[in-house]
Backbone as JSON, one array per atom type, in Angstrom:
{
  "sequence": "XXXXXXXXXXXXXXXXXXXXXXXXXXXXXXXXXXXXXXXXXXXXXXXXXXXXXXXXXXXXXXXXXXXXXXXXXXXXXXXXXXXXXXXXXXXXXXXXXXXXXXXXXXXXXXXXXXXXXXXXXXXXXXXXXXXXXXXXXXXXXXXXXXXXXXXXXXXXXXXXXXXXXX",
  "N": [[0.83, -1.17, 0.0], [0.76, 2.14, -0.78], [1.11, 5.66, 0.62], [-0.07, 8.34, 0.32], [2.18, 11.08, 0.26], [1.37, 13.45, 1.81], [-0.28, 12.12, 3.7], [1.61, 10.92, 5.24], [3.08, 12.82, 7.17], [2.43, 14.22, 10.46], [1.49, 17.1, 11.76], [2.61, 18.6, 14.15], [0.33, 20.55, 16.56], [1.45, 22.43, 18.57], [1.02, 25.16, 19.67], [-0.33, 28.29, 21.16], [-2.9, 28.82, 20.8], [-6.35, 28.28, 18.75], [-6.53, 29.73, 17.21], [-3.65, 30.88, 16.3], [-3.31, 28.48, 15.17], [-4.93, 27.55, 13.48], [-3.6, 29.68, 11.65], [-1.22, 28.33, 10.87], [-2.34, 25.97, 9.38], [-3.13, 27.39, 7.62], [-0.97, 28.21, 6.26], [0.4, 25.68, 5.41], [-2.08, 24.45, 3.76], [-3.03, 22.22, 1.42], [-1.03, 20.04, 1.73], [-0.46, 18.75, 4.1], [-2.08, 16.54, 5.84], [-2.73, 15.89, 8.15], [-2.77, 16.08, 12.07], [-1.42, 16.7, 15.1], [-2.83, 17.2, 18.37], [-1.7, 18.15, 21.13], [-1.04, 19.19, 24.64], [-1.26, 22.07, 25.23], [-2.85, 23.65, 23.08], [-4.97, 21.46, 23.15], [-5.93, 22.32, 25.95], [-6.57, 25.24, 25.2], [-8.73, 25.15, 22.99], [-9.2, 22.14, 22.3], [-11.52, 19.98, 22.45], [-13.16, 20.88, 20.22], [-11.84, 21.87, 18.59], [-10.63, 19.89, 17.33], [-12.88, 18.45, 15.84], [-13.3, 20.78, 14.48], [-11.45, 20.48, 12.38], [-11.5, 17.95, 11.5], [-14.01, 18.06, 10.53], [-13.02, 19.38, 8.33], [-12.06, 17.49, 6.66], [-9.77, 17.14, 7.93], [-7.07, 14.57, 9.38], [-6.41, 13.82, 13.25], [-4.75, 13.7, 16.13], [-5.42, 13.18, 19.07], [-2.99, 13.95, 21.15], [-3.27, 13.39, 24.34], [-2.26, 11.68, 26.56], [-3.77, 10.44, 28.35], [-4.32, 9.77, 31.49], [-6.1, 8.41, 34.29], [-8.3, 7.76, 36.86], [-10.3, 5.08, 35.75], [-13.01, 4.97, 34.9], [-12.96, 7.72, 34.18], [-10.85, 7.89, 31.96], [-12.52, 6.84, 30.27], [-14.39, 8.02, 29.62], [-13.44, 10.05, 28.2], [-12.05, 9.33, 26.09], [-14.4, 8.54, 25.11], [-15.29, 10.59, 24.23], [-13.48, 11.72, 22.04], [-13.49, 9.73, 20.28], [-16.22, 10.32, 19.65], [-15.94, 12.23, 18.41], [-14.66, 12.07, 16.47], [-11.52, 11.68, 16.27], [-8.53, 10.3, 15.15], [-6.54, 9.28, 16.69], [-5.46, 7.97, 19.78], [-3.59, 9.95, 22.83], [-2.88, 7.61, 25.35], [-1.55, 6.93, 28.95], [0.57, 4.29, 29.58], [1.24, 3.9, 32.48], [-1.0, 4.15, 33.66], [-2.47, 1.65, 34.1], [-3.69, -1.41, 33.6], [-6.74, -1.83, 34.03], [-7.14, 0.58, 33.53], [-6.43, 0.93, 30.93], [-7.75, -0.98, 29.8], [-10.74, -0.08, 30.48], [-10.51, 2.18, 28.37], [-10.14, 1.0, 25.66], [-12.15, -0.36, 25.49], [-14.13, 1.85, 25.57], [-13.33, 2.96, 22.79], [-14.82, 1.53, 21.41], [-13.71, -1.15, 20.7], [-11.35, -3.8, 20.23], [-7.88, -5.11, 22.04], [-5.57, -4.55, 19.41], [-2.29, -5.29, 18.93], [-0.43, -3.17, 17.01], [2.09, -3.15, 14.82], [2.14, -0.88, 12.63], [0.77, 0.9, 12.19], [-1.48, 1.69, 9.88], [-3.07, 4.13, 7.83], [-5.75, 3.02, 6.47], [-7.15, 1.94, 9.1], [-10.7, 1.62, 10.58], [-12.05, 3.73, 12.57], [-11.17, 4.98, 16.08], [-7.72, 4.83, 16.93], [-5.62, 3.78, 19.91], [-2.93, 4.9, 21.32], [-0.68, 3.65, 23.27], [1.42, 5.4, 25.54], [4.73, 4.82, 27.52], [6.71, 6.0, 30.03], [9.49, 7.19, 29.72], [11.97, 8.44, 30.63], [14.25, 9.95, 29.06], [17.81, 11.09, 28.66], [18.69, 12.63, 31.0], [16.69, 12.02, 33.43], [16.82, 9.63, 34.09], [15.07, 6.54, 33.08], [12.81, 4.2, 35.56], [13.0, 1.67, 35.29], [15.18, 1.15, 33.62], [18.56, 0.63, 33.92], [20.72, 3.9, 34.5], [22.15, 5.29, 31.82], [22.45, 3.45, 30.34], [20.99, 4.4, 27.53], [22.99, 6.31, 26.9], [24.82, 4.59, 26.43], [24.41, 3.05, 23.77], [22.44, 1.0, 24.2], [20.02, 1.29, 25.5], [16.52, 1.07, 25.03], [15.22, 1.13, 21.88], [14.06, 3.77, 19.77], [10.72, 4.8, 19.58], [10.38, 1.77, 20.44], [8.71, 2.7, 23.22], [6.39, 3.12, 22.51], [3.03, 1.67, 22.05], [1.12, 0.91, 20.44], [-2.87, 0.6, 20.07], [-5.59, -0.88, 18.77], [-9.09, -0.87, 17.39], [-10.84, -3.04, 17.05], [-12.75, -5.82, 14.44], [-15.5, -7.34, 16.12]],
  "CA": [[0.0, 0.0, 0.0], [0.81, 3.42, -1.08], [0.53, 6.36, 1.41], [0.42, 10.2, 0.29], [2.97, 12.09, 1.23], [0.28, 14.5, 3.0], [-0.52, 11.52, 4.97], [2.79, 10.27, 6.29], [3.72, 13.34, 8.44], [1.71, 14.36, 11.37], [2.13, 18.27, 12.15], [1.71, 18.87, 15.88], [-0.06, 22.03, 16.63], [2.06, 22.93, 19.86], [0.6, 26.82, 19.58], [-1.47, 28.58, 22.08], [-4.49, 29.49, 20.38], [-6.52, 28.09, 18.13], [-6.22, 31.13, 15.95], [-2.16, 30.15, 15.58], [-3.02, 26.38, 14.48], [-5.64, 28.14, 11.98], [-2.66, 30.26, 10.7], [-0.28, 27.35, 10.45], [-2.52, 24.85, 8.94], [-3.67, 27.96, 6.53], [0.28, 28.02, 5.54], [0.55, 24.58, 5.17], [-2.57, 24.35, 2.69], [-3.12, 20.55, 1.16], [0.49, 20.0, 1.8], [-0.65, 18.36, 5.46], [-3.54, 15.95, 6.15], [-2.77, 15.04, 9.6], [-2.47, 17.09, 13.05], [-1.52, 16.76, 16.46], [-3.39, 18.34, 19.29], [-1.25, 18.13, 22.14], [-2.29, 19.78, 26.25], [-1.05, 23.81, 25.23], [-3.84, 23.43, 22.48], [-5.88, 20.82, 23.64], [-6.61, 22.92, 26.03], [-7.31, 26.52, 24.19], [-9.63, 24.94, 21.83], [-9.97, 21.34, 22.66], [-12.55, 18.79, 20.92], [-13.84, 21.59, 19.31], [-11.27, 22.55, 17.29], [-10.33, 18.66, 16.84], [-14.11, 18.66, 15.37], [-13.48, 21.97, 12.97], [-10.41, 19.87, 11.24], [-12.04, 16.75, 11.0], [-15.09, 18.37, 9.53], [-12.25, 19.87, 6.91], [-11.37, 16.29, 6.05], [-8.13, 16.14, 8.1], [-6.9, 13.75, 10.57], [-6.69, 14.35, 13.9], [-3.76, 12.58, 16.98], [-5.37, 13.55, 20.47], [-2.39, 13.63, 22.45], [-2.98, 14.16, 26.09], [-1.56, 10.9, 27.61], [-4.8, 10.19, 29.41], [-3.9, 9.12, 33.16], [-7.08, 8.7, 35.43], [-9.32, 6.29, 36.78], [-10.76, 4.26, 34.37], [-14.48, 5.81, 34.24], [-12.81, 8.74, 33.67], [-10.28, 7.53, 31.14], [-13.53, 6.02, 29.16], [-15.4, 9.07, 29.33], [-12.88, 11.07, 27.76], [-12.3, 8.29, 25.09], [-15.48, 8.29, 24.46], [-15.45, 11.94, 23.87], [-12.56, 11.99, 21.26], [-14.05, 8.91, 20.18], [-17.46, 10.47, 18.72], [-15.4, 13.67, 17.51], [-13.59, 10.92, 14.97], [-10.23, 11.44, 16.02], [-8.07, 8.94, 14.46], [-5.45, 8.67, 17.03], [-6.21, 9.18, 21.11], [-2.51, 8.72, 23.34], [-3.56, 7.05, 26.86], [-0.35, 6.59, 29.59], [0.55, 2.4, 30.26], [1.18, 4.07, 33.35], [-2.33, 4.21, 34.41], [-2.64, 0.36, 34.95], [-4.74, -2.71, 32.77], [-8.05, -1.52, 34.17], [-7.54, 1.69, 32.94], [-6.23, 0.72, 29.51], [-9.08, -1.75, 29.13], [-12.03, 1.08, 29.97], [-10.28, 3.03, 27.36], [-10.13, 0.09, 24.46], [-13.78, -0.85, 25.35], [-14.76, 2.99, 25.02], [-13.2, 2.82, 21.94], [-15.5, -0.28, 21.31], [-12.73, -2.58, 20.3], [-10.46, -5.11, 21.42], [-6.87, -4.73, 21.57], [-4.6, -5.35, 18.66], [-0.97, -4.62, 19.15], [-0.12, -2.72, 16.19], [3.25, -2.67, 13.83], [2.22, -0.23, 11.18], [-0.25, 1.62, 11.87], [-1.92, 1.95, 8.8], [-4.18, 5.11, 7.86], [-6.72, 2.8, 6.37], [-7.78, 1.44, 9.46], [-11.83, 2.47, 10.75], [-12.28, 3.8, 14.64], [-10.14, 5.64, 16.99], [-6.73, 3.82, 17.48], [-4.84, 4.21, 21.1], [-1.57, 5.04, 21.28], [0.02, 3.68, 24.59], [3.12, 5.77, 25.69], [5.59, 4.48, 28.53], [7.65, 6.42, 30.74], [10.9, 7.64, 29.31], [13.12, 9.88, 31.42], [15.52, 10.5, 28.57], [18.92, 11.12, 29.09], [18.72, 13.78, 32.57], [15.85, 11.49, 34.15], [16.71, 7.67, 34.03], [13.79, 5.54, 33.04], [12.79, 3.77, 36.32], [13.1, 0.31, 35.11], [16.56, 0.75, 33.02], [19.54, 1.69, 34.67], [21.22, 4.84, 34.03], [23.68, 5.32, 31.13], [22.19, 2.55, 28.97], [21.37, 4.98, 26.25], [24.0, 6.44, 26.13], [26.13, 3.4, 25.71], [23.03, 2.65, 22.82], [21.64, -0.38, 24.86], [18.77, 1.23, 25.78], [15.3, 0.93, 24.35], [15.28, 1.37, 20.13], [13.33, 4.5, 19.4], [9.69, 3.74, 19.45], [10.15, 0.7, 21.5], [8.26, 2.52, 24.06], [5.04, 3.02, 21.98], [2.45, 0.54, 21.93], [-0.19, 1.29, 19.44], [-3.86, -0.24, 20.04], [-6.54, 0.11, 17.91], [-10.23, -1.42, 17.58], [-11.09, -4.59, 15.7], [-13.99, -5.99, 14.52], [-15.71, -8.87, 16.28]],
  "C": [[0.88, 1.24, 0.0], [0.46, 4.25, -0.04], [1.01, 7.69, 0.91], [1.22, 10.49, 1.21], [2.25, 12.96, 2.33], [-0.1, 13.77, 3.99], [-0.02, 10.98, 5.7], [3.14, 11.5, 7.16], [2.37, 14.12, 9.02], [2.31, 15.73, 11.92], [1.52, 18.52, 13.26], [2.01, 20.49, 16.09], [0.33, 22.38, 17.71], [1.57, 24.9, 19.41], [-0.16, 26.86, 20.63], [-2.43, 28.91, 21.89], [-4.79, 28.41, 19.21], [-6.44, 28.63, 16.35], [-4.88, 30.86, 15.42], [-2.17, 28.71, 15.43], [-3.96, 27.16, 13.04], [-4.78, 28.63, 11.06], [-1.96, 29.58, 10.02], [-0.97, 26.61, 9.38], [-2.78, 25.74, 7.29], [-2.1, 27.71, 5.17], [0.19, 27.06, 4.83], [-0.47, 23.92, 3.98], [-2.75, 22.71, 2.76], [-2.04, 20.07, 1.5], [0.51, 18.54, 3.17], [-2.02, 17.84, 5.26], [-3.81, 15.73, 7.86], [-2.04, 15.97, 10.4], [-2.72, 16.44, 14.28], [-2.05, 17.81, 17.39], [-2.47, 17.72, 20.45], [-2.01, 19.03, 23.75], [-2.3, 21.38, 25.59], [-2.5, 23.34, 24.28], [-5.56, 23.3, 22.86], [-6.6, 21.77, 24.61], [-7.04, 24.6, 26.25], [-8.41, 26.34, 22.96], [-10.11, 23.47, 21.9], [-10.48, 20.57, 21.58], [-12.96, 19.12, 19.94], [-13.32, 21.7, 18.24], [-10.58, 21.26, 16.37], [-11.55, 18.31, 15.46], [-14.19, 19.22, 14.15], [-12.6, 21.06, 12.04], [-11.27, 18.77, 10.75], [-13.04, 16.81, 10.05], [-14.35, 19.16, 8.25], [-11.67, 18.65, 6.17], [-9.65, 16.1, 6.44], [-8.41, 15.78, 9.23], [-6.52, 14.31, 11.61], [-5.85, 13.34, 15.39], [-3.97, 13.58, 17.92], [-4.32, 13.16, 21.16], [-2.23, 14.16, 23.94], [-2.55, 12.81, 26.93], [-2.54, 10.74, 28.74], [-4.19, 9.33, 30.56], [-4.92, 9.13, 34.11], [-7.62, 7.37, 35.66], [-9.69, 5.78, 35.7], [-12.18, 4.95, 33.6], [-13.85, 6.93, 33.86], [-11.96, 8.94, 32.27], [-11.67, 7.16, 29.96], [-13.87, 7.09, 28.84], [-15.04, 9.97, 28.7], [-12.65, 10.37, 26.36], [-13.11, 8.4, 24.21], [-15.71, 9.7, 23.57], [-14.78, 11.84, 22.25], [-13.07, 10.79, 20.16], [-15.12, 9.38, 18.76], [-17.09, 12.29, 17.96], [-14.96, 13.36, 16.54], [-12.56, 11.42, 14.86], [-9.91, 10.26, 15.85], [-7.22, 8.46, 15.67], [-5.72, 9.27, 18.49], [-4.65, 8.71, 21.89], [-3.4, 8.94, 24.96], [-1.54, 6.73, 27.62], [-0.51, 5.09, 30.04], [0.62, 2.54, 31.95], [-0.25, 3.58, 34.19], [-3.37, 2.66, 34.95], [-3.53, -0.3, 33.93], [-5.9, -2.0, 33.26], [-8.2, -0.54, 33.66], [-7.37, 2.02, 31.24], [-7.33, 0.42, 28.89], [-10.02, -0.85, 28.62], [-11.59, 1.76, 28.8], [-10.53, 2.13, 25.86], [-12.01, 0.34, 24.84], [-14.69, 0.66, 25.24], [-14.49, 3.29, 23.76], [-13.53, 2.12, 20.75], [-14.27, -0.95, 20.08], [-12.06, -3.3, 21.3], [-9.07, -4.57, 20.97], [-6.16, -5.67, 20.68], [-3.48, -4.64, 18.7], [-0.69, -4.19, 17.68], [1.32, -2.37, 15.45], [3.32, -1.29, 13.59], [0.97, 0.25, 11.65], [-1.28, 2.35, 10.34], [-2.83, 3.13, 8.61], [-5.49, 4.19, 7.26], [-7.63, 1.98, 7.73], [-9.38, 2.44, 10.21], [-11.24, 2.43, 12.48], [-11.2, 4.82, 15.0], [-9.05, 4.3, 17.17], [-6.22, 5.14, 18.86], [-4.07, 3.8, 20.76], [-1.31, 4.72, 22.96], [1.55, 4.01, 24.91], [3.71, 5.53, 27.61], [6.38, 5.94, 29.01], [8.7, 6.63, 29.99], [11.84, 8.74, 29.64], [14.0, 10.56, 30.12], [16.36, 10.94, 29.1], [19.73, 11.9, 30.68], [17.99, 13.21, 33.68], [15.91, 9.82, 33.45], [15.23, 6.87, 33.85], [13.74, 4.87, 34.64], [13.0, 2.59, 35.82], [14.4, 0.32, 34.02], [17.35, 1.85, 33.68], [19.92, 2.91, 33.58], [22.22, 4.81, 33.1], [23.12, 4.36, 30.0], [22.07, 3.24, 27.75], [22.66, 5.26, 25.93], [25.31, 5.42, 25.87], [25.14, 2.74, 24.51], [22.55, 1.3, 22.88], [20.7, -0.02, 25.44], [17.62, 0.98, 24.94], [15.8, 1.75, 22.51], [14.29, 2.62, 20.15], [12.22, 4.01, 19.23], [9.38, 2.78, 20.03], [9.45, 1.1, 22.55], [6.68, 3.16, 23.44], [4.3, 1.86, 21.64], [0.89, 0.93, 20.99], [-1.54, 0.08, 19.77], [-4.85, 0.33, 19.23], [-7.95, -1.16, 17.88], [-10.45, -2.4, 15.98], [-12.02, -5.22, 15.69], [-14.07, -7.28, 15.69], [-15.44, -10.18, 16.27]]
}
């Protein structure tokens, strides 16, 4: 499979307004299909403005690293969910019960994901780990491993889930 260039890179809207992601994306033109909402964003504009893109036909990578109870993890899910973002990230931190509510608000099951493909339907979760980088040691690998390049491979600490039929 073939993937447009417009749809392999993901431009994250780190701005403080919605008004400077409007400007950017205006720059950027067809050029860009796909946008990150990160927290500065997320929240100055939020679902809403996740909503305005989507209803422009582009994609849409909620990242806030959801961390809460589980009902609350779902409920936010669910949110991003019926806005038709493509991509929601959740923290592994937050424990199996809280992963689960999030898959099952996502109504799927989990499939560990390679390749994320853009043709797949639903919200996929992104599960991101802990990673001190190089000033803050990971808790579970000693110190120094990167930089002797025996730590984790780039990516190795993303776990992509996404919803599958029946």
């Amino acid at each position: 499979m073939t993937i447009a260039a417009r749809d392999r890179l993901i431009v994250a809207l780190d701005l403080p307004s919605t008004e400077a992601a409007r400007g950017m994306i205006s720059k950027l033109g067809d050029a860009v299909s796909f946008y990150k909402i990160g927290y500065q964003l997320g929240f100055a504009g939020g679902l809403e403005f996740a909503r305005e893109l989507i209803g422009q036909g582009k994609q849409v990578f909620v990242d806030l690293k959801l961390h809460d109870i589980p009902t609350t993890v779902a409920a936010a899910t669910e949110a991003c969910r019926d806005v038709g973002a493509a991509y929601l990230s959740v923290h592994t931190g937050g424990g199996a019960a809280m992963l689960e509510s999030a898959v099952r608000a996502a109504q799927g099951r989990v499939q560990i994901v390679d390749d994320p493909a853009p043709d797949v339907e639903g919200l996929r979760l992104v599960g991101v780990e802990v990673d001190g980088g190089p000033d803050r040691p990971h808790p579970r690998r000693p110190a120094g491993d990167r930089a002797r390049g025996q730590g984790k491979a780039p990516g190795r600490g993303l776990v992509a889930l996404r919803p599958r039929a029946a």
